[in-house]
C-alpha positions in Angstrom: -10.9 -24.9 26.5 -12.4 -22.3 28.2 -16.1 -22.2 29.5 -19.0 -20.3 31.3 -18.6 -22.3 35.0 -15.1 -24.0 34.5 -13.3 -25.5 32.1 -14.2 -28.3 29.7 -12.8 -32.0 31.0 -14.7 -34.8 29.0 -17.0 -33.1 27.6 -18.3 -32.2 31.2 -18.1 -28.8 32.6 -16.2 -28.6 35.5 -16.8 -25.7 38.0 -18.1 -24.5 41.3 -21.9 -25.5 40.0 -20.7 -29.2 38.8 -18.9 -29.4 42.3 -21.9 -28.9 44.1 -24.2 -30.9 42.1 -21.5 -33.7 42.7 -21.4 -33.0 45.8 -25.1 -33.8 46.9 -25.5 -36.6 44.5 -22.5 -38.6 46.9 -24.9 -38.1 49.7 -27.4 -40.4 48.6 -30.5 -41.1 50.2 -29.3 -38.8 53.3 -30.8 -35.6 52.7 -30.8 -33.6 56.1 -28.8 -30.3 56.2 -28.6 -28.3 59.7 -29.7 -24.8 59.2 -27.4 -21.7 60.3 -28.5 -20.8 63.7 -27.2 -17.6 65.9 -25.0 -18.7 68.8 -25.5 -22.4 68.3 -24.7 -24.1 65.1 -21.1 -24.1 65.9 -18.9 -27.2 65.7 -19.7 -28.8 68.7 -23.7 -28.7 68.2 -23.1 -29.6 64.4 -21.0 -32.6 65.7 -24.0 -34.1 67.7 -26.1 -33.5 65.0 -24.3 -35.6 62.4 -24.0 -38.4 65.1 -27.9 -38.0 64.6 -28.1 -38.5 61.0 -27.7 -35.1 59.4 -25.3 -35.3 56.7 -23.8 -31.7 55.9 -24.3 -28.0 58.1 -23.9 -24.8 57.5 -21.9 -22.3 60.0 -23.2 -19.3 62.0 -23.1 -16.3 60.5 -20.6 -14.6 59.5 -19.7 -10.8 58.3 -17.8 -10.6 55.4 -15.8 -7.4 56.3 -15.2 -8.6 60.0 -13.5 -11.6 58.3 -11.3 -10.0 56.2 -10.8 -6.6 58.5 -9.9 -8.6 61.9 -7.4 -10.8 61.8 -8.9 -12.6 65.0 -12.3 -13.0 63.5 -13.0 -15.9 62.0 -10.2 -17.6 65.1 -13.0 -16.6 67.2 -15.9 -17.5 65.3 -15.4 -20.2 62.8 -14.3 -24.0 64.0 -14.8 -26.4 61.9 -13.0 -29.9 61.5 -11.3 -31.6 58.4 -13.6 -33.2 55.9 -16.7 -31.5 57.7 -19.2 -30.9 55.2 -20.0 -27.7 56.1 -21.2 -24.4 54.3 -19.9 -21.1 55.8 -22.6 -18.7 55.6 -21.7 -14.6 55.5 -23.7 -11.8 55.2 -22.3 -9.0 52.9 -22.7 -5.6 51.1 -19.8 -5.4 49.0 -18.4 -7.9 46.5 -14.6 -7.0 47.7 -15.2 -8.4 50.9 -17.2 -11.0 49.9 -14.7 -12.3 47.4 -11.7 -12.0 50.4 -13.5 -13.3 53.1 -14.4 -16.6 50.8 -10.8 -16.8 50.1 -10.1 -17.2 53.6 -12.3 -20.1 53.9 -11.8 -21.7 51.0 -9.8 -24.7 51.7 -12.2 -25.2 55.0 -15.8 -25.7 53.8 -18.0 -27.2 50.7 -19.3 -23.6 49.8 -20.2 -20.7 50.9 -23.9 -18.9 51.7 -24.5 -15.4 51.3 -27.8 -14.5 53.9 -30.5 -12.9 51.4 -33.0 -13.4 54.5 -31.9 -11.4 56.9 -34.5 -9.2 58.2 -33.7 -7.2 61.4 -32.7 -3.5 62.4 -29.2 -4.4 61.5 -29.8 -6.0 58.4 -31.4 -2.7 57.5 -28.9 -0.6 58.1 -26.0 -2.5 56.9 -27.9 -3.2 54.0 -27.1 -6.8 54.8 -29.7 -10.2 54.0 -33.1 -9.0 52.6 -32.0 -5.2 52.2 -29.7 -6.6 49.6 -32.2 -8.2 47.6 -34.0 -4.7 47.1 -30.4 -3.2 45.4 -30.6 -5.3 42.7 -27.0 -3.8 40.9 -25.4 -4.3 44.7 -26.4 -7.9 44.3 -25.6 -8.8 41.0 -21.7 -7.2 42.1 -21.9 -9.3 45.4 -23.3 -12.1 44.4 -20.5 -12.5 40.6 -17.8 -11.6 42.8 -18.4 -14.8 44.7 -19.2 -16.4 41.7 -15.3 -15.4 40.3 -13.9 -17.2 42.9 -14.5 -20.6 41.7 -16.3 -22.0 45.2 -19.2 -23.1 45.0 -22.0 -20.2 46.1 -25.4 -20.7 48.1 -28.2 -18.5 48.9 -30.7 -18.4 50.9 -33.6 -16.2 50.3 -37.6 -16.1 51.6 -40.7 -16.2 50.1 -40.9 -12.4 48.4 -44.4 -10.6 47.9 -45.5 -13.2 44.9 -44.3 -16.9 43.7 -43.6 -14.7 40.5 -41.4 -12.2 42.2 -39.1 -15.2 44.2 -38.8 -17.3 40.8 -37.6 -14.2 38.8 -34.9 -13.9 41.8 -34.0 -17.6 42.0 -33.6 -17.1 38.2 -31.4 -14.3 38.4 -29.2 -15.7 40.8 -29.4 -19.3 38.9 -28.2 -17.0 35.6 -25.1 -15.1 37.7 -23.9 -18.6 38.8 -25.3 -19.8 42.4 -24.9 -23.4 42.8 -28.0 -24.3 45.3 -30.4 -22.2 46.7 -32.2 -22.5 49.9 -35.5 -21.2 50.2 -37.3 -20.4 53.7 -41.0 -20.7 53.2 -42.4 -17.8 54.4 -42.2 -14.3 54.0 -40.6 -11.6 56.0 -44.0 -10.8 57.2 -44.6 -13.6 58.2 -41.4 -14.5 60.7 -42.4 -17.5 62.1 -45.1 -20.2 62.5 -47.5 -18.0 64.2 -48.3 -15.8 61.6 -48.6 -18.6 58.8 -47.4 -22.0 58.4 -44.2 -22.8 55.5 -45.7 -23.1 51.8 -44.2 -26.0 50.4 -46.6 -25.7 47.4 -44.5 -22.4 46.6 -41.5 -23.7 46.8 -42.4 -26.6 44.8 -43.4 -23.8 41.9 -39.5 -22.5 42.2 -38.1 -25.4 42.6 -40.1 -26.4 39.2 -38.5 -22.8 37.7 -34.8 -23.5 38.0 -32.6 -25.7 37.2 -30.3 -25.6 40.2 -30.8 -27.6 43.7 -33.0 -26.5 46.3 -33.3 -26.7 50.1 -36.0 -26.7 51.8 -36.8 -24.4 55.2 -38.8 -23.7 57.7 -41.8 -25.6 60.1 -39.1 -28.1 60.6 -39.3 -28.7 64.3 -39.9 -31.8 65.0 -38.8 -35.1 63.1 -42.2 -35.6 62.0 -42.0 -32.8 59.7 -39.0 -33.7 58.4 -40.3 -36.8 57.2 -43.4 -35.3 55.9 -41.4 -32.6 53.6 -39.0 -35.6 52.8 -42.2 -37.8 51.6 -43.9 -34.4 50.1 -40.6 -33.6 48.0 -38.0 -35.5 48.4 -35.7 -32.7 48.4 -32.8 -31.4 51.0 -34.4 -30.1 53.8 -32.8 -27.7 56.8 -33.4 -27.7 60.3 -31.6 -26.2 63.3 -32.4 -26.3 67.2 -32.8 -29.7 69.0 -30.4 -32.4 68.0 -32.5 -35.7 68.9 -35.1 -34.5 66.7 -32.3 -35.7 64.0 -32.3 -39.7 65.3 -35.5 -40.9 63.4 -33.9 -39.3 60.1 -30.6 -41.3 60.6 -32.5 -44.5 60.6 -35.1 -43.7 57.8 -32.5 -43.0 55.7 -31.1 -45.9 56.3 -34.2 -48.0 55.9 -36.1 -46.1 52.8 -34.7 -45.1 49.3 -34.7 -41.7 48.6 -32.1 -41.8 45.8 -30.8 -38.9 44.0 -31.9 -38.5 40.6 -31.8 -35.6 38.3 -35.3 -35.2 38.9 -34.7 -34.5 42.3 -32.0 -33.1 42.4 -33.3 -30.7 39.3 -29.7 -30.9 37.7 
């Protein structure tokens, strides 16, 4: 039979969102994800970081159109390994792209993330990351034409102008059939840690709102922070940059129990 996600096997309903919840529950207690970063998360700095305890990646990256337009593309700018769990992140416009590009990855990655948080001059004019979130209609086409292609969708979106204003976004994007969200806690304005530290009480408010997973971003330079957000939320957290920040994560995880639970998890 038939059903919104998937199909109905046991009375459990199998689809890209069940995947993904699956998924992270077979990660247990290890609940370090390496965040996308420009000209470095690529496969050989993802491989030292899961010698360092970090359990799942996500790629560079990617345009959409690039990847379905040039057939060298994604040759030259996606490597990843078998079994790697690792999230291909794209940027994109249009849901025809999106949808192809996806299909090209498919068989080589957990999911795929669409950037809502890009913020720069190109972003702008491509209408690419954060642009995207202000055409709402664009979004909803982008966003259900990943959906349609039964792999499992991210996103990864910042704190907007109000709690209220990122939870009514998390909720649409929950309601059109994202499977995880990731959440950078700060706003655009904001950039970085000098102009305001990550709100994690925020994030806790969203992650509170919706019913699918969450990760966690930003102030996560050092390993002490990462064990702080671990002990503040016990949630996925992301963090990119210095590899041997990741050792004292490999071996708390291995000596504390952070199991998943559908409180946690928020499945």
């Amino acid at each position: 039979m038939a059903a919104a996600g998937g199909v109905i096997e046991g009375g459990v309903v199998a689809g890209p969102v069940h995947e993904m919840q699956e998924w992270l529950r077979s990660l247990g207690a290890k609940r370090v994800f390496l965040a996308p970063l420009v000209g470095g998360s690529d496969l050989a700095f993802r491989t030292m970081c899961y010698e360092r305890g970090v359990v799942a990646a996500f790629s560079p990256m990617l345009y959409a159109r690039h990847a379905v337009e040039n057939p060298n593309y994604l040759n030259l700018n996606l490597d990843t390994q078998p079994a790697e769990n690792v999230i291909v992140q794209f940027c994109a416009n249009n849901g025809d792209f999106f949808a192809r590009a996806i299909d090209k990855v498919r068989l080589r990655c957990r999911g795929v993330d669409l950037n809502l948080s890009w913020t720069s001059k190109r972003a702008e004019r491509g209408g690419y990351g954060e642009y995207l979130l202000k055409n709402p209609t664009q979004l909803e086409s982008v966003v259900r034409a990943g959906v349609a292609t039964q792999v499992p969708i991210t996103c990864k979106l910042r704190l907007q102008a109000s709690v209220a204003e990122t939870i009514a976004t998390a909720q649409r994007l929950e309601a059109w059939g994202v499977s995880l969200l990731t959440i950078e806690g700060r706003t655009s304005a904001q950039l970085d840690s000098r102009r305001g530290i990550a709100n994690w009480e925020d994030i806790a408010q969203i992650r509170a709102a919706v019913g699918i997973p969450i990760l966690y971003n930003g102030d996560l330079v050092v390993r002490e922070q990462i064990e702080a957000c671990l002990a503040y939320t016990g949630w996925f957290v992301r963090h990119p940059r210095n590899p041997p920040t990741f050792d004292h994560t490999k071996a708390h995880t291995a000596t504390r129990s952070l199991p998943l639970t559908r409180a946690n998890l928020h499945v």
